[in-house]
Every structure is written in C-alpha cells, then in structure tokens.
matplotlib code that plots the C-alpha trace (Angstrom):
import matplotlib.pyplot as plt

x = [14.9, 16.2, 13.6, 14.8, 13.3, 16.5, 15.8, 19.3, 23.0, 20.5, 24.6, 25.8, 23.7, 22.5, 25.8, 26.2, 23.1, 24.5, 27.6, 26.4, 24.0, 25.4, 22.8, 22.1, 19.4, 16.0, 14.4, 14.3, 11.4, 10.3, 9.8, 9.7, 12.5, 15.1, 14.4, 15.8, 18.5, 19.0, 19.6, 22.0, 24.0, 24.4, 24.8, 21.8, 20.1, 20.1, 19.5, 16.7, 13.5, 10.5, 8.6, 9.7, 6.6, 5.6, 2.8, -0.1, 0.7, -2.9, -3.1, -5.8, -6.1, -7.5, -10.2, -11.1, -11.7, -14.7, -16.2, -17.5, -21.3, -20.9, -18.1, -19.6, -22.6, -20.5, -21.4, -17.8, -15.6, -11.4, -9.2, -5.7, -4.7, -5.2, -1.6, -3.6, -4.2, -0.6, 0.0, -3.4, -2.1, 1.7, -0.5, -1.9, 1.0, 2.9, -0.4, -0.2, 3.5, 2.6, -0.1, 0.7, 4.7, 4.8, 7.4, 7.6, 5.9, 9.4, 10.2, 12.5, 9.3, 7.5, 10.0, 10.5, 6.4, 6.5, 8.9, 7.2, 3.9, 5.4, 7.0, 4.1, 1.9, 5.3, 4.7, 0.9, 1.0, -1.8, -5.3, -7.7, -11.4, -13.7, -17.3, -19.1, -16.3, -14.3, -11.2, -12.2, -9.6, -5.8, -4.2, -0.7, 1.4, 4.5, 6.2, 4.9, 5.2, 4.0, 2.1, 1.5, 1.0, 2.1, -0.9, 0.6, 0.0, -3.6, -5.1, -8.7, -8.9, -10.2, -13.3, -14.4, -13.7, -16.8, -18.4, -16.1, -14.4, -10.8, -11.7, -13.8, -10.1, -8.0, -10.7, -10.7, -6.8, -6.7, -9.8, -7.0, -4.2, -6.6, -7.4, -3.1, -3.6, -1.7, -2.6, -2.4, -1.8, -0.4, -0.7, 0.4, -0.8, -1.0, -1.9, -3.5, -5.2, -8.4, -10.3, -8.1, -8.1, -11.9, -11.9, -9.5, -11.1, -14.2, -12.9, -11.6, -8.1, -6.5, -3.8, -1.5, -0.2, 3.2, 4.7, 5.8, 8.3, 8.6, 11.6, 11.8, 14.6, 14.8, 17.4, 19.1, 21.7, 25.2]
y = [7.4, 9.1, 10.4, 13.3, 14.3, 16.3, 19.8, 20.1, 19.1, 17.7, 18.2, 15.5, 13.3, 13.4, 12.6, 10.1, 8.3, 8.7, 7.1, 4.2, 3.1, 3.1, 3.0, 5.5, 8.3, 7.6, 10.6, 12.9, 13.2, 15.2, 18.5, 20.5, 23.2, 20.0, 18.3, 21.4, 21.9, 18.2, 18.7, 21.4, 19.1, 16.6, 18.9, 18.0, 20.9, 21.4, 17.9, 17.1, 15.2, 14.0, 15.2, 18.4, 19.3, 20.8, 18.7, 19.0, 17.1, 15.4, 13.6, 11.5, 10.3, 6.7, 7.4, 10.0, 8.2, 8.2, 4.8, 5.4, 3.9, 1.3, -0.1, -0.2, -2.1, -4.2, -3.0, -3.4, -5.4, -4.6, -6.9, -8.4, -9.4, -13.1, -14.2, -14.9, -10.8, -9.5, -9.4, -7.1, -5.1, -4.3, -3.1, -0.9, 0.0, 1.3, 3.1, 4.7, 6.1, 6.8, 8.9, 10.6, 10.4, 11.4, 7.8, 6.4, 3.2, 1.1, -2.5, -1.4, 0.3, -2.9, -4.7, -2.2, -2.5, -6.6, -6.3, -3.7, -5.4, -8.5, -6.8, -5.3, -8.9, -10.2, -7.5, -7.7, -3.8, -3.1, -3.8, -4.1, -3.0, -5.5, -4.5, -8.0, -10.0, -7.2, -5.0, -1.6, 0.1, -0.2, 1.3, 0.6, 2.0, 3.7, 2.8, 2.1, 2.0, 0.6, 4.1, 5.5, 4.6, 6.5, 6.1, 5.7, 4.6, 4.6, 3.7, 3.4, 2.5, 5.6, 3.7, 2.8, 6.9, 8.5, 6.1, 6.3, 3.5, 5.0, 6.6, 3.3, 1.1, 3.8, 3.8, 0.0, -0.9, 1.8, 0.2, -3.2, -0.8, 0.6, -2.8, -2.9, 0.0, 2.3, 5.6, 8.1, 8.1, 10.7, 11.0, 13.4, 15.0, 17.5, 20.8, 20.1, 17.2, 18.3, 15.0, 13.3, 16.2, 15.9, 12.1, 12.1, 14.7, 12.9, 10.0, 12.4, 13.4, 17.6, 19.4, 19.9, 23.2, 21.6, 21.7, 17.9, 18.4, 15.1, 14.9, 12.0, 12.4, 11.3, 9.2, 7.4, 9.3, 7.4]
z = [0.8, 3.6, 5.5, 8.3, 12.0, 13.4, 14.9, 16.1, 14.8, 11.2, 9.3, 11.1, 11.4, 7.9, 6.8, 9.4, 8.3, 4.3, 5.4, 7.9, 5.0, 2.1, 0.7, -3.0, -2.2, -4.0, -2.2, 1.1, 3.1, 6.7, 7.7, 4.7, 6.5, 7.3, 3.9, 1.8, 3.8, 4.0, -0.6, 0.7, 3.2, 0.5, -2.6, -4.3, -4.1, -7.8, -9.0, -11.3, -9.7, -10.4, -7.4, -5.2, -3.2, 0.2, 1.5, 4.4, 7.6, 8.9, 12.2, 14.3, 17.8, 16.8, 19.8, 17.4, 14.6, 13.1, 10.8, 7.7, 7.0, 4.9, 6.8, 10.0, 8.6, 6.6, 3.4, 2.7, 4.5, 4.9, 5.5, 4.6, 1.3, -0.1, -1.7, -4.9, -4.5, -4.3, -8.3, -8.4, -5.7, -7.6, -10.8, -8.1, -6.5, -9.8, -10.8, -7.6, -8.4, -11.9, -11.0, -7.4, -7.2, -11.3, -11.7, -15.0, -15.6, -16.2, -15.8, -12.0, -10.8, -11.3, -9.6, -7.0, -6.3, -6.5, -3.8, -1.8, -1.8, -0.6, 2.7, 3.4, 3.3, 5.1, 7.8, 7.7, 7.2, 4.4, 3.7, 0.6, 0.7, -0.4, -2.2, -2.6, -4.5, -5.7, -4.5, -4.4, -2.5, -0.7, 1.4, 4.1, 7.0, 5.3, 8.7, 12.2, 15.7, 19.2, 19.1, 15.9, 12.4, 8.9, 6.7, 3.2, -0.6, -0.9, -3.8, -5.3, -9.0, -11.2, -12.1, -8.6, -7.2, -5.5, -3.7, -0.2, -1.0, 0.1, 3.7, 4.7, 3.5, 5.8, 8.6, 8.4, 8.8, 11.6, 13.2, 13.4, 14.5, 17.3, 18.5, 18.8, 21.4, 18.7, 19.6, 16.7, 13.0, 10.7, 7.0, 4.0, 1.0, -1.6, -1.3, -4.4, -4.0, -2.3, -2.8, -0.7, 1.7, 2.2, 2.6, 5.6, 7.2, 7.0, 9.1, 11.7, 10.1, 11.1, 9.4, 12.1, 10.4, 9.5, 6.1, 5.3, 2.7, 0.1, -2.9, -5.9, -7.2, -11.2, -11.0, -7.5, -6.2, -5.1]

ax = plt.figure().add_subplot(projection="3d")
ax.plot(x, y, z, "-o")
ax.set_aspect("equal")
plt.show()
C-alpha cells in the first residue's frame, strides 16, 4: 500500500518511494487529488481493482471527545485483546475486508489478517469491546503517532449492530491514546456508509471537507 501526503514534487517522490521499497503495490491511499495522479505516475491508471472510492475525511481533538453511556458506566468495558482472542479477531478482520474493502474471502487474505492481527497485539494498537463475557466490537490505529492517531478497521459483528457497540470500542481505545497525551485522531469512510457516519459523529468526529481518496487494486502490482 502506498499511501501519499505530497503537495509538491508528488512525481518524484512517488517513484522514489516505489523504488527504495521494493516492495509490489497492494493499493494507493491519501488525498483523493494525489492518489489519482499517483495511478497516473505509475501507469496504473487503468488497472482493474477491487475498491476505487473517494471517501469522507473525519477528525477529533481527543479533548473533544465525547464517551458514550454505557462505556462510561462500565456497561461495557474496552480493552486489549487476550492471546486466546487473536484467532476470533482474524475471522473478524477478513469479514471486515470481505464486507467494506469488497476482498475475496481466500486462503492469502486469511494469512494476510493472522499476520495483521498479530502486529497490532505486538504493538498494542487495537482494542475489543467487551459486553459481559462477550466481544462485541474491534477496532485499531491504521498508523500512529506521538500526536495523532488513524482510527481504522472497525468491526462489529452483524448480529450485535444497533446497540452502540462500535462508537463506545473507538471512544474507548482513544480514551488510552488520550491518556498518551495524543492530541487528535482522524478516520475515513464511505460516502455511502451513513451508519458509520452517524456513530463517529456521535463521539465528537467532523468531516474536515477533504476528499480521502482509497484504491484496492485486484491483484498486487510489481
């Protein structure tokens, strides 16, 4: 995945970034303008993908944030993953890109999410919700620094949808990156997806009027 933030001289250092890597192209992500001229740079502007989209940019200021009910009187509670939860957590995980990313359920995306879920219990960078003795919802930080967050690959089963399970797991793990002094977090999604619209809002998310641009491509590029 190559994921772009250039404003100036992006031909350059796209290809200088390609190059450096190595590495074969699962994807392009950033500002929607850069990531279609970024399939230009690298002639793959007519290559076949799974997901080409322009998606809504939300951000918080954690002092913003607002808790959810049931989390702040423990109603729920979120916290880290057990190890005896990860294998749960990777049948999330490829649900998730089944059903939001449009992947193929395929024995190298259930590798692909074993190995994800692991770095993120190796980095301490996701959380599950937790209704009595039962995981209700997931969610992680795409990527992260000393002062923001990315809030990414949430995930609440279809069964357990409705019940605010999903902004009281996001409100939860930025609760823990607030207490890090991190300052802000950011998130995307569909225009489509309204649901998931509402529920961030709820916890104190804004569209920051920038189109986040987000391309799957079907099959790695070399």
């Amino acid at each position: 995945m190559i994921i772009v933030q250039a404003p100036v001289y992006l031909p350059e250092v796209v290809q200088a970034v390609v190059a450096q890597s190595g590495r074969a192209i699962s994807g392009i992500s950033g500002p929607a303008a850069q990531v279609e001229a970024t399939k230009s740079i690298l002639g793959l502007s007519n290559t076949p993908t799974q997901l080409d989209e322009h998606e809504i940019l939300f951000s918080l200021a954690l002092q913003d944030l607002q808790i959810p009910e049931a989390l702040a009187s423990a109603k729920v509670q979120c916290r880290l993953p057990h190890p005896e939860e990860l294998e749960l957590l990777s049948e999330w995980c490829v649900a998730y890109n089944v059903e939001a990313l449009g992947k193929t359920d395929t024995p190298s995306l259930r590798l692909a999410c074993d190995r994800i879920i692991e770095a993120h219990q190796d980095m301490g960078m996701h959380w599950v919700l937790v209704a009595g003795d039962t995981l209700v919802s997931y969610s992680a930080f795409n990527a992260s620094l000393p002062d923001i967050v990315q809030i990414g690959g949430v995930w609440t089963p279809p069964a357990l949808r409705g019940k605010g399970y999903a902004k009281s797991v996001v409100a939860g793990s930025l609760l823990e990156a607030r207490s890090l002094l991190v300052k802000r977090a950011i998130l995307f999604t569909s225009h489509s997806n309204q649901a998931a619209q509402a529920v961030y809002q709820q916890i104190g998310f804004l569209p920051t009027g920038e189109k986040y641009g987000l391309v799957l491509f079907e099959e790695t590029q070399a």
